[in-house]
Structures are given as structure tokens and as C-alpha cells.
C-alpha positions as CSV (number, residue, x, y, z in Angstrom):
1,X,41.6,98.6,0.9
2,X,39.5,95.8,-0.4
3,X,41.8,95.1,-3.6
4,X,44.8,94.7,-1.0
5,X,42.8,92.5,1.3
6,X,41.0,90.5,-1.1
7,X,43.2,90.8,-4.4
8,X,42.1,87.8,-5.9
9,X,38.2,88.5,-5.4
10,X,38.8,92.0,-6.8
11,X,40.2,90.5,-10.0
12,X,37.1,88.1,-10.1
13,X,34.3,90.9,-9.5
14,X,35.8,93.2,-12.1
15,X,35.7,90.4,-14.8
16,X,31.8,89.2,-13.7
17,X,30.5,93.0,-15.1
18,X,28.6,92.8,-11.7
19,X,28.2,95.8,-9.3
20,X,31.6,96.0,-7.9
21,X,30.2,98.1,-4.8
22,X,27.3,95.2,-4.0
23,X,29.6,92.6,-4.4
24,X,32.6,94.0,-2.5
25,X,30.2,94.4,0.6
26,X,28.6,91.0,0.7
27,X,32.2,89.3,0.4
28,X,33.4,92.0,3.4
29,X,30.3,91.0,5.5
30,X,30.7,87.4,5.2
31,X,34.4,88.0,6.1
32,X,35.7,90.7,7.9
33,X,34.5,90.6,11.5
34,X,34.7,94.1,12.1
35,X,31.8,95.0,9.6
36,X,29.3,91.9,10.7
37,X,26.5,93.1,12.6
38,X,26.2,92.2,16.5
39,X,25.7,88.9,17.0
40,X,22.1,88.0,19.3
41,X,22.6,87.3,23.1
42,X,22.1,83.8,22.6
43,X,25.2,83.6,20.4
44,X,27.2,85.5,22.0
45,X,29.8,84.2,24.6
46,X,29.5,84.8,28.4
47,X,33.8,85.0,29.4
48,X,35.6,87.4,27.2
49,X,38.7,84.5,27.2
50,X,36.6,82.6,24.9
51,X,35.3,85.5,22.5
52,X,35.1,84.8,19.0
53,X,35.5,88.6,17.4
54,X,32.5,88.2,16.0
55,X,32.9,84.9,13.6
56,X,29.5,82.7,13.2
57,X,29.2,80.3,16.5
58,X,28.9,76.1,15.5
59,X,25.0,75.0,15.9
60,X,26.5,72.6,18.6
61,X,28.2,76.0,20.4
62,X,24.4,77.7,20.3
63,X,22.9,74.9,22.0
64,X,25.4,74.9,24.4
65,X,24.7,78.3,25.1
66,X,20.9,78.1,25.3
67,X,21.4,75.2,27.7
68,X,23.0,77.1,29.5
69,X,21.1,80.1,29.9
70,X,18.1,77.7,30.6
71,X,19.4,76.2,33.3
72,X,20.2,79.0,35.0
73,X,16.0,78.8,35.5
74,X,15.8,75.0,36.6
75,X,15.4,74.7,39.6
76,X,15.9,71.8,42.4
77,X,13.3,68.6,43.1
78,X,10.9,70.4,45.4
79,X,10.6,67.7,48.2
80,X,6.9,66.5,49.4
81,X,8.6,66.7,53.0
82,X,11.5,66.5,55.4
83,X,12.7,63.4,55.1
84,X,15.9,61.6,56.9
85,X,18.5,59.1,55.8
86,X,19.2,55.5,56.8
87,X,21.0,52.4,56.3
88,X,19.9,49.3,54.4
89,X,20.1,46.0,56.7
90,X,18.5,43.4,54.5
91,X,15.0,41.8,53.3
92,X,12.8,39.4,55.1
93,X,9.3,38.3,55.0
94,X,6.9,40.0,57.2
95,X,3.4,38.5,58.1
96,X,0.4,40.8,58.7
97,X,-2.0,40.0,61.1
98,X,-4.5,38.2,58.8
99,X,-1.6,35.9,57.1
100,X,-0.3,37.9,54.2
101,X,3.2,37.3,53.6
102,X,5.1,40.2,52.4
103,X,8.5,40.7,51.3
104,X,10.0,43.5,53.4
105,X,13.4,45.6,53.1
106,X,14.4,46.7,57.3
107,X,16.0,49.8,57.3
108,X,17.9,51.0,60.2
109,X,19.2,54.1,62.0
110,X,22.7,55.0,62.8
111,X,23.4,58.0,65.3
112,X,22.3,61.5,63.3
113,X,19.7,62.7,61.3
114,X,20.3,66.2,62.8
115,X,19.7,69.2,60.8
116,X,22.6,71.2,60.9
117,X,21.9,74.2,58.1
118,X,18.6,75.8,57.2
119,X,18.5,78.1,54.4
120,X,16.3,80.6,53.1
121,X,15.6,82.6,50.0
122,X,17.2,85.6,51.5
123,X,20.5,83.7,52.1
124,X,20.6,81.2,49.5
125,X,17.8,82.0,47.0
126,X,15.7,79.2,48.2
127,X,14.2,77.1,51.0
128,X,15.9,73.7,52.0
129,X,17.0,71.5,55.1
130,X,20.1,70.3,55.4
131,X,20.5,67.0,57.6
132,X,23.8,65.2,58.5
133,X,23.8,61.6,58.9
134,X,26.0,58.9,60.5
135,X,28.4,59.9,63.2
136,X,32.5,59.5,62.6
137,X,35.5,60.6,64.3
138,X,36.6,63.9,64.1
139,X,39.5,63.0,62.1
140,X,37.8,61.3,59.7
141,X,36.4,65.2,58.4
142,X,38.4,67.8,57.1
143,X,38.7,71.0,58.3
144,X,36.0,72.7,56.7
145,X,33.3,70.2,57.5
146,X,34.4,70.0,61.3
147,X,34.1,74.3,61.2
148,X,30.5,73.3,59.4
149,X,29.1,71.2,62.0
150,X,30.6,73.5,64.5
151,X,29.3,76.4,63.7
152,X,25.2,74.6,64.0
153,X,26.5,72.7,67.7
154,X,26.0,69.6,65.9
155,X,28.3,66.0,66.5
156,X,30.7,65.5,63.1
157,X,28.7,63.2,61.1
158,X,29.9,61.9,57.6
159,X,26.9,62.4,55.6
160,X,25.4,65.5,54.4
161,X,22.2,66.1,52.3
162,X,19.8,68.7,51.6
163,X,15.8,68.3,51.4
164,X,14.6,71.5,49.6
165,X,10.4,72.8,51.2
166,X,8.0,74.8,50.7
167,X,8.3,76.0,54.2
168,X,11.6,76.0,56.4
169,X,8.8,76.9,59.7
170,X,9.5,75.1,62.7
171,X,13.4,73.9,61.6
172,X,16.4,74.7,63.4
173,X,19.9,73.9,63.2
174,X,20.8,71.1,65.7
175,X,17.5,70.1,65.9
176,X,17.2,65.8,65.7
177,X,14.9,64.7,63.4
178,X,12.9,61.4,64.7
179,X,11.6,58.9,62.5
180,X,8.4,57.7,64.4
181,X,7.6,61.6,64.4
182,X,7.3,61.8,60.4
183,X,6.3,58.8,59.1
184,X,3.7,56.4,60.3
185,X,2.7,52.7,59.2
186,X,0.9,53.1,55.5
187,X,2.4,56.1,54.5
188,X,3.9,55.8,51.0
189,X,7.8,57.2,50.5
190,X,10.1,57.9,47.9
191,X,13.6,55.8,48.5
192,X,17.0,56.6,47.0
193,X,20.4,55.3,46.7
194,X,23.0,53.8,44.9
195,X,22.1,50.7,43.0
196,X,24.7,47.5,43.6
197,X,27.6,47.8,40.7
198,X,27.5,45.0,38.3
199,X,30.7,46.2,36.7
200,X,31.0,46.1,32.8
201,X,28.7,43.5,31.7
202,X,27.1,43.1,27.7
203,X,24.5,43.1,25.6
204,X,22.1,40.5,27.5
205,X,23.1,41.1,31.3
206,X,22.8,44.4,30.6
207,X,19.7,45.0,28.4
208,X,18.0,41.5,28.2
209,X,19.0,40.8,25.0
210,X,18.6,37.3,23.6
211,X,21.0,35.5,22.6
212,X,21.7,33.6,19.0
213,X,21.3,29.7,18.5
214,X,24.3,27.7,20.2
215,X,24.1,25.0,17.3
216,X,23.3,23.9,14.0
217,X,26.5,26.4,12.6
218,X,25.5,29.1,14.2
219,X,28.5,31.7,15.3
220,X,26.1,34.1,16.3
221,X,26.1,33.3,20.0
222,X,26.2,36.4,22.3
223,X,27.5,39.1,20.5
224,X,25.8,42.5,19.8
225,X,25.0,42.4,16.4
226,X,24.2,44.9,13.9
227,X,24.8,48.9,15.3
228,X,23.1,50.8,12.8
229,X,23.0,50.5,9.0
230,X,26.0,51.9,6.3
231,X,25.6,54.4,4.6
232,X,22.6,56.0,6.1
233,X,22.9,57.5,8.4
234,X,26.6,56.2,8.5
235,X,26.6,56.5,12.2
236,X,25.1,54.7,15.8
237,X,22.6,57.0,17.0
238,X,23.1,58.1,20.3
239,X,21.5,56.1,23.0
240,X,22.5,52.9,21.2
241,X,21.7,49.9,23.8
242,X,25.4,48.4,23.9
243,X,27.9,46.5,26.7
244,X,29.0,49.0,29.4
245,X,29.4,49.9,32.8
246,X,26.3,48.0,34.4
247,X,25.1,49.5,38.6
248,X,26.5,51.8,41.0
249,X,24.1,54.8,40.1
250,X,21.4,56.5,41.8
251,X,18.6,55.3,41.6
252,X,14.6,56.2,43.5
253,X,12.1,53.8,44.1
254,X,8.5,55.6,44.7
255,X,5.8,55.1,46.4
256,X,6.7,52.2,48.4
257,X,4.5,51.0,51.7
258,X,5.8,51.6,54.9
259,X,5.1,48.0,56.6
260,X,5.6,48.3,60.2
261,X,8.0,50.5,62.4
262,X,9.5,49.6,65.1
263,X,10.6,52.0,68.0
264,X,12.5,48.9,70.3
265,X,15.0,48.1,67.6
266,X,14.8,51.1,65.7
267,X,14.0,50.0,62.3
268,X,11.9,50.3,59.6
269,X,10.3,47.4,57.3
270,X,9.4,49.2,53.7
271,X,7.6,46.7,51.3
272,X,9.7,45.6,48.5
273,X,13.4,46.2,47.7
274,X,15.4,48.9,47.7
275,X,18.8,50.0,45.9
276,X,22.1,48.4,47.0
277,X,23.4,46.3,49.5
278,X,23.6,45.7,53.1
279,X,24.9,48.3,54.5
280,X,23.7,51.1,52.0
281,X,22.7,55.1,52.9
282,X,19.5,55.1,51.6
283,X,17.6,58.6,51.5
284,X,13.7,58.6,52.7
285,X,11.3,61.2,51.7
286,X,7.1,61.2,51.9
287,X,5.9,60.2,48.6
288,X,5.2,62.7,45.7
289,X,1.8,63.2,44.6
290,X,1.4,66.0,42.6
291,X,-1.9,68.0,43.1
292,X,-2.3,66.5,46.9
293,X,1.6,67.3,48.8
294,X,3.1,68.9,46.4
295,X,1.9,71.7,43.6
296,X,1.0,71.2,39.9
297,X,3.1,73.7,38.4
């Protein structure tokens, strides 16, 4: 069987003097699948369609797999707090009673913040809120959303976003959720949204870089430069700071200071500046602080 296989090794082991037996069964271990032992769980492929039969798995595929297996144990940001969305309007300066100037972002309120989901460890595997923001036409939602926001009473609303707690007590679907009710002036908040896009930019835009000397020869000006040596490593490690795709990503500001609200016009004035433009969703929470409103571990 193993000469028919494997006539060439065959030929080779006889002329060695070696123990043909010893030999014959490392060279069928380390290549007939059928005689390898099991492979471990973390090497082994979760869909049959993309079994192996057995061979040795690539470093890269193992990590892959181990990633994937931990992240099946990662779970979401655990919110401090229910927290709503709103829309960016601009900066300003505000002055406090004693004179302080401070730079201000007002944030505003369109028609929503209304949760229209609550879900529970026994439906979903864990606690969260889910809020809808921003009120639209009922054609602008497909079919599926309208039956969503149907099935909790609520108006259609375009924006949809979950704030996972602790404890779901005291939440129910349709229920508004009022801004003066959960924050008050002082309190610290976490904002988020999506930064303003810069669109591909390079090296110094991007990364403060400086740039080379404009005279005396120099053709150096604003290029890159250098990416990584020759030889060794003979590669650009990952991570490299290089021109690309500058903005448009998520980003959260923490603890900011909640300046002054306003229950006339509706707003909110948050000290300093937040992501994006004019006109931006921006997503409020109560600050983290770990060990006071939200656990260690």
C-alpha cells in the first residue's frame, strides 16, 4: 500500500538502512489525512463546507478561529444610563453668571426619542432600550420598519438605536423619553457621532506631519518619505501613519459639561465641541465612571 502510494519514498527508505516500519509511519502521518490524529477544537472548522479533511490549518486561519470563538464572549458597551439622541445646531459663547465666557455646542430636539423595543435576557440574552429618533413620512420606511414601530404604537421615526442597562425597570414601549427628566445642568455626558469627512487628505492634514524645506534645492517638500527600511523587515508594518481617507467616522467625546438647558426653545448648550456638522444626530449618554455608575469588572 505505501510502496504504491509513495513509490519514490519507498525506494529512498530501503537504501537509508533505516527502520522501514518507523519511517513509513512518520512520512504517512505527516501526509495522509486519514491517519493524523484529531485536530483540537480551536483548529478545527465550524461549517462543514469549509473542512479541511484533516490537513494542518495556516497560523493566520487559527487566529481567525480563536477570534472568533472569543468574541462570541464580548459583549456590548454597558451604558451608565438611558440616554436619547439629538441634533447638532451649532456653537456659541455662553456667559455664566459671574462673566466666564464659555464656548458652547446647542443641541436640539426633533420630534421622537420614544422607546419603541425593550429587551430582556429572556428574549434577547440581554438588557437594552431601544429608542427611535426623528419623525419621517411613512413612505420614507420600508415595510419592515413601519410593522416595527407598529407593533410598540409608536409614530415612524428614521432613527433607531439601542442603549444596553443594567436594569430595563420602569421602561416601556411607546414610552417618550424627556430630556429635562434625565439630565440636569453639571451633569457630565458621553457624546457620539460621526465626525465631518475631510475626504482623502496626506501625510500632514492628516497626521500633522511636517513638511521638508521649500528652498535652498530641497525636493523634499510634502511627500511622505521613507515607509519602512529594505531588507529588514522588507515590509510597512501595519498601522503605518500614511495619506488616506481623513473624517466621516464615529467618534465619542466624554465627559463633557452640560452648560445650561433650556425647556422654552428646547435645547441644550454642552461645553465644547462635538462631532460633525450642523445638522448632525448626535447620541447623548450620562458619563462613564467606572467604580461610581457603572461596575469595575
Amino acid at each position: 500500500m505505501f510502496a504504491e502510494v509513495f513509490p519514490t519514498v519507498s525506494i529512498a527508505v530501503a537504501c537509508t538502512g533505516q527502520d522501514p516500519h518507523s519511517r513509513s509511519r512518520s512520512i504517512i502521518n505527516r501526509w495522509h489525512p486519514q491517519s493524523r490524529p484529531a485536530m483540537p477544537h480551536y483548529m478545527s472548522l465550524r461549517s462543514s463546507s469549509h473542512h479541511l479533511g484533516g490537513l494542518a490549518v495556516p497560523s493566520k486561519l487559527k487566529r481567525r478561529v480563536r477570534s472568533i470563538d472569543n468574541n462570541r464572549g464580548v459583549k456590548m458597551s454597558m451604558e451608565a444610563g438611558i440616554g436619547i439622541m439629538a441634533t447638532k445646531l451649532g456653537m456659541m459663547s455662553y456667559f455664566e453668571p459671574e462673566g466666564t465666557v464659555v464656548p458652547v455646542t446647542v443641541v436640539g430636539f426633533r420630534e421622537g426619542n420614544i422607546i419603541t423595543q425593550v429587551k430582556t435576557e429572556s428574549t434577547d440574552g440581554y438588557n437594552a432600550v431601544q429608542v427611535g429618533y426623528r419623525r419621517v413620512r411613512d413612505r420614507k420606511l420600508t415595510k419592515p420598519e413601519m410593522g416595527h414601530l407598529q407593533k410598540a404604537g409608536t409614530i415612524p421615526m428614521r432613527h433607531l438605536q439601542e442603549f444596553r442597562l443594567q436594569s430595563i425597570e420602569g421602561f416601556t414601549p411607546n414610552q417618550p423619553l424627556i430630556f429635562s427628566e434625565l439630565f440636569n445642568e453639571g451633569d457630565l455626558v458621553d457624546v457620539s457621532g460621526i465626525t465631518i469627512g475631510k475626504g482623502f487628505q496626506g501625510g500632514i492634514k492628516r497626521h500633522n506631519f511636517k513638511r521638508g524645506p521649500m528652498t535652498h534645492g530641497s525636493k523634499s517638500h510634502r511627500a511622505l518619505g521613507s515607509i519602512g527600511a529594505g531588507t529588514t523587515p522588507g515590509r510597512v508594518y501595519k498601522g503605518k501613519k500614511m495619506p488616506g481617507r481623513m473624517g466621516g467616522t464615529k467618534t465619542k467625546i466624554r465627559k463633557l459639561k452640560i452648560v445650561k438647558i433650556d425647556n422654552e426653545l428646547r435645547v441644550l448648550m454642552i461645553k465644547g465641541a462635538l462631532p460633525g456638522k450642523p445638522g448632525n444626530l448626535l447620541r447623548i449618554t450620562p458619563a462613564k465612571i467606572v467604580g461610581k455608575n457603572i461596575p469595575k469588572s
